[in-house]
Backbone bond lengths (Angstrom), bond angles and torsions (degrees), N, CA, C in turn:
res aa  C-N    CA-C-N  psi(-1)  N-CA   C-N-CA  omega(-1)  CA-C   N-CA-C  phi
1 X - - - 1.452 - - 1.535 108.87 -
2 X 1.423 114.22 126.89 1.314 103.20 162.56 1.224 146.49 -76.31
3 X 1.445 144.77 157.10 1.120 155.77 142.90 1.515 125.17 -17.35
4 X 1.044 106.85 -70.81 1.666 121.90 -159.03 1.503 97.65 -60.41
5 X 1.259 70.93 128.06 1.890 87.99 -171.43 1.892 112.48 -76.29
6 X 0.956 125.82 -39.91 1.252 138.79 166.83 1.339 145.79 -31.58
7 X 1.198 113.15 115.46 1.763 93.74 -147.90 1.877 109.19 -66.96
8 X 1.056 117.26 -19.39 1.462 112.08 -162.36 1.754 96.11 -126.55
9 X 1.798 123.05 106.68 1.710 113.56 -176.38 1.669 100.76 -71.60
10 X 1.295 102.39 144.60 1.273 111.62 176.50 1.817 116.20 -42.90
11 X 1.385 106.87 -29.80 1.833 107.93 -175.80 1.512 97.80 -65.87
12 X 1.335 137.17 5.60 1.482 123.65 -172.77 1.267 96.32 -148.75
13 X 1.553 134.66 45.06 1.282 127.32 134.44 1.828 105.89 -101.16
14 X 1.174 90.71 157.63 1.525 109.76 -161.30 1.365 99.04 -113.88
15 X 0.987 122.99 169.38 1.773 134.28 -175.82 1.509 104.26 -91.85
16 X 1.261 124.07 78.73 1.422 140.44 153.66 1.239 137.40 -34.33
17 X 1.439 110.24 -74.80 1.236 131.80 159.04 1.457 126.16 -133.45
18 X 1.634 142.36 170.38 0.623 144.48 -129.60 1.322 106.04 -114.29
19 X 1.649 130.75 139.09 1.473 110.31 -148.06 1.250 105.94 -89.38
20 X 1.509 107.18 145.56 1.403 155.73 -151.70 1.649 112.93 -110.56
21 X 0.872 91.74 -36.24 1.902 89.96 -152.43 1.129 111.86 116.83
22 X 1.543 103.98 179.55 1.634 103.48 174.28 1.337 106.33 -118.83
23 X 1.416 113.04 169.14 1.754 115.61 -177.21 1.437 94.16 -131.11
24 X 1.435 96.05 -160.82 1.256 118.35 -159.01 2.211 111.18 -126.91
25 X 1.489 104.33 105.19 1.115 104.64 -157.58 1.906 119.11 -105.01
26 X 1.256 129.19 115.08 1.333 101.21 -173.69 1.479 114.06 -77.84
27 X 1.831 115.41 171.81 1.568 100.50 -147.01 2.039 86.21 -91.33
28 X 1.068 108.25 -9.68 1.384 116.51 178.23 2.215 99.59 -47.23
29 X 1.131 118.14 -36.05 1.313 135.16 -173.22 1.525 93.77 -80.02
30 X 1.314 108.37 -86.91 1.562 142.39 -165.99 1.730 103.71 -49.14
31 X 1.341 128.29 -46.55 1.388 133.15 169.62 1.091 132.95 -103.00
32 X 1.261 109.44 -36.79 1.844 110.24 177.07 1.405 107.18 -102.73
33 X 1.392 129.66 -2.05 1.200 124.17 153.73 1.550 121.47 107.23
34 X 1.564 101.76 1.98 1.481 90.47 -179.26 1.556 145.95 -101.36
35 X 0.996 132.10 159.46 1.283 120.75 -143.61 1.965 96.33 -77.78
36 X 1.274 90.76 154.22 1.748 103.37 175.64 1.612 115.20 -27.28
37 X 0.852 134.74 161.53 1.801 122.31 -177.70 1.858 75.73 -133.65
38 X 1.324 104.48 -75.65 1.708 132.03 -143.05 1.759 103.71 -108.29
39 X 1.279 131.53 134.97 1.207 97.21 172.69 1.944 76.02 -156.27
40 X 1.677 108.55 150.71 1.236 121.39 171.58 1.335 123.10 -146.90
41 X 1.450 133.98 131.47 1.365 126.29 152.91 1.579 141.01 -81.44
42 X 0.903 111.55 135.52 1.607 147.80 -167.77 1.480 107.45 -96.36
43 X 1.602 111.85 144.63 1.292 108.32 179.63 1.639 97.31 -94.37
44 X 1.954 108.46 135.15 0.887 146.01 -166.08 2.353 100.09 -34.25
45 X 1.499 104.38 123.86 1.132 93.03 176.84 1.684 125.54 -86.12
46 X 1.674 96.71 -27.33 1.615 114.44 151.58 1.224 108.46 -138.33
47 X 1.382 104.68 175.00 2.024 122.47 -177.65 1.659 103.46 -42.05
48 X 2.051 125.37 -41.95 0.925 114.41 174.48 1.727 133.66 -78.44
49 X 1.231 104.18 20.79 1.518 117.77 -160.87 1.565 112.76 -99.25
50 X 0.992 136.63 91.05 1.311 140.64 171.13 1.466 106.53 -40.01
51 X 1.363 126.79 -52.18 1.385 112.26 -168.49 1.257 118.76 131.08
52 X 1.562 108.55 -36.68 1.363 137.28 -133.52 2.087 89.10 -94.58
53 X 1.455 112.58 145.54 1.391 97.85 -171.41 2.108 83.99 -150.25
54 X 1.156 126.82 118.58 1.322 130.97 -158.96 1.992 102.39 -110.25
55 X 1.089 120.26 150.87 1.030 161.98 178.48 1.283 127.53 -96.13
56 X 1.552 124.33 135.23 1.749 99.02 143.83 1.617 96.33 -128.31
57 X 1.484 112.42 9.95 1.684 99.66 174.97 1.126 116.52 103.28
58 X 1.465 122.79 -29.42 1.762 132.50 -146.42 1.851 78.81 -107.34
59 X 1.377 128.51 -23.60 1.586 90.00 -150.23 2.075 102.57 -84.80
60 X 1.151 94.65 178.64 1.237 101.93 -175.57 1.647 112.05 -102.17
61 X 1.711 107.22 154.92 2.007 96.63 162.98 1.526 110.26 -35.54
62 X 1.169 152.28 -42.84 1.114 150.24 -118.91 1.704 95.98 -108.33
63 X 1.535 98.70 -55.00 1.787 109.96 -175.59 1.338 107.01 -55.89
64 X 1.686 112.18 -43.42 1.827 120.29 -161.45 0.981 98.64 -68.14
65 X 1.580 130.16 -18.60 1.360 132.43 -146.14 1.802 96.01 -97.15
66 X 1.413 135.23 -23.49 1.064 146.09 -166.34 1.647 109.88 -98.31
67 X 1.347 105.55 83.43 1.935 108.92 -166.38 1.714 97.92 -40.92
68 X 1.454 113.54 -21.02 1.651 95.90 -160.48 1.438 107.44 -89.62
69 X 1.322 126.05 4.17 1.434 118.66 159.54 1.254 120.39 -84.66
70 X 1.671 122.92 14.87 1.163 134.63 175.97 1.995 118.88 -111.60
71 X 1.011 125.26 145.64 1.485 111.36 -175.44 1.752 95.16 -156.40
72 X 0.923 109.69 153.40 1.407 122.57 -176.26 1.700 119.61 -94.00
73 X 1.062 125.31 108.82 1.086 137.07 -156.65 1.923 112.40 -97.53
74 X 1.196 132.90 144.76 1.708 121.83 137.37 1.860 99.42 -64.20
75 X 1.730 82.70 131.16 1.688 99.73 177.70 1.124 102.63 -54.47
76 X 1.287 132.69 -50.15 1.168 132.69 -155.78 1.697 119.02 -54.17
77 X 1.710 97.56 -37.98 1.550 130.13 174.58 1.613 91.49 -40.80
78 X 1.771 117.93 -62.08 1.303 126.75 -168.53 1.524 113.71 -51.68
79 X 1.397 113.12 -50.13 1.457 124.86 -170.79 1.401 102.43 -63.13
80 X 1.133 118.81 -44.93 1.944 118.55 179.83 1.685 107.39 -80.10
81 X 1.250 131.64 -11.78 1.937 119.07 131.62 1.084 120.79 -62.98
82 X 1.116 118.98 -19.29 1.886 116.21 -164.53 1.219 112.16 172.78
83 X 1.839 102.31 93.12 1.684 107.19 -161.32 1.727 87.46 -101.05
84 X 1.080 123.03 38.73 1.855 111.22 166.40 1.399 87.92 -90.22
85 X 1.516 125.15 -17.97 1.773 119.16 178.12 1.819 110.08 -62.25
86 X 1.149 103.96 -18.17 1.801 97.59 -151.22 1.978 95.40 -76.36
87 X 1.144 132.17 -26.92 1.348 135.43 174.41 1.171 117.83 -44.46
88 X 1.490 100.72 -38.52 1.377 113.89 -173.06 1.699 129.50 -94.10
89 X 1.505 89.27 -4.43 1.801 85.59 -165.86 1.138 113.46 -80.44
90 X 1.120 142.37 -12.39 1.670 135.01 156.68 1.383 125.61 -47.89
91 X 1.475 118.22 -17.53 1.352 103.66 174.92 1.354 126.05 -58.79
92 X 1.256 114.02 151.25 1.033 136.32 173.47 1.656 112.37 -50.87
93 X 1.373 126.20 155.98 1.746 138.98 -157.96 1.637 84.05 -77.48
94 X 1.320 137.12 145.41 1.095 144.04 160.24 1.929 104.15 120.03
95 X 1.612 96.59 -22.92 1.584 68.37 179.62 0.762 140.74 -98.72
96 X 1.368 140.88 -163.86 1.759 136.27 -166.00 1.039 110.14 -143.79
97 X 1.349 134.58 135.76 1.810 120.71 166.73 1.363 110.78 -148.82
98 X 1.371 108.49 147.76 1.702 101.28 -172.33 1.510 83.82 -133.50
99 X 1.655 116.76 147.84 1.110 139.51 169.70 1.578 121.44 -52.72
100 X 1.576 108.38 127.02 1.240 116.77 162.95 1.327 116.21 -45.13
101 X 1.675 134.52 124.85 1.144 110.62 -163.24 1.654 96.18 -92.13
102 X 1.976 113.97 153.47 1.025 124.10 -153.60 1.716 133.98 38.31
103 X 1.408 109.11 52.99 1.118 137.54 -156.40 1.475 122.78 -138.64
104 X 1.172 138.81 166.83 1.634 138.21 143.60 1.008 124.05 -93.07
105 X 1.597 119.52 -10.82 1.304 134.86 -162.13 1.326 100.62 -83.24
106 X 1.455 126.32 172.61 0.857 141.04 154.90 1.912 128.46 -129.82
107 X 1.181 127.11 142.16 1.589 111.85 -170.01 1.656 90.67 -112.85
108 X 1.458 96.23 148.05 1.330 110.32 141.32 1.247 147.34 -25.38
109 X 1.355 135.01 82.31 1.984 126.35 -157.93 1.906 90.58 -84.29
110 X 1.658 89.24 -35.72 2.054 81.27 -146.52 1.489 100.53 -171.57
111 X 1.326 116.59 119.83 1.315 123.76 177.52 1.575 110.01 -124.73
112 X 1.495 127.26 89.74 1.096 132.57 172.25 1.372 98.02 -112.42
113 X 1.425 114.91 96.95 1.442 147.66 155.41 1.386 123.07 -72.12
């Protein structure tokens, strides 16, 4: 049995989209598997930083509050868990979007650009 905690091993992500940078992923997404809930961009913390900071909705003040349920990902890594994200990643730093619920979509929360 393996180790790697992660729901998707890097040998089976595929070239999605076009590289980005990396973001910032909670492991609620990244390990237990669930699809994006919430997702927002941030102005870039270095040159490799997309911006991009992911969700699945479920975690609590308490979880967000614990940096180590967070890990930094290639976006792209993100889009091949859950490519209903890839439509969206061009927005511009300020926006926000939380998932249509039972959906792929995602809506608009907040665009302060």
């Amino acid at each position: 049995m393996s180790t790697f905690p992660y729901k998707l091993h890097p040998n089976d992500v595929k070239e999605l989209i076009s590289p980005m940078g990396y973001c910032y992923a909670s492991d609620m997404i990244t390990i237990d598997g669930h699809k994006v809930g919430f997702m927002y961009r941030e102005p870039r913390e270095e040159d490799d930083d997309s911006g991009w900071r992911f969700y699945s909705g479920l975690e609590t003040d308490e979880y967000v509050e614990d940096e180590h349920h967070f890990m930094m990902f290639d976006l792209n890594y993100l889009a091949n868990l859950d490519p209903a994200i890839i439509p969206y990643l061009k927005a511009k730093k300020g926006a926000e979007y939380e998932r249509v619920e039972g959906t792929d979509k995602f809506s608009l929360v907040d665009a302060s650009f």
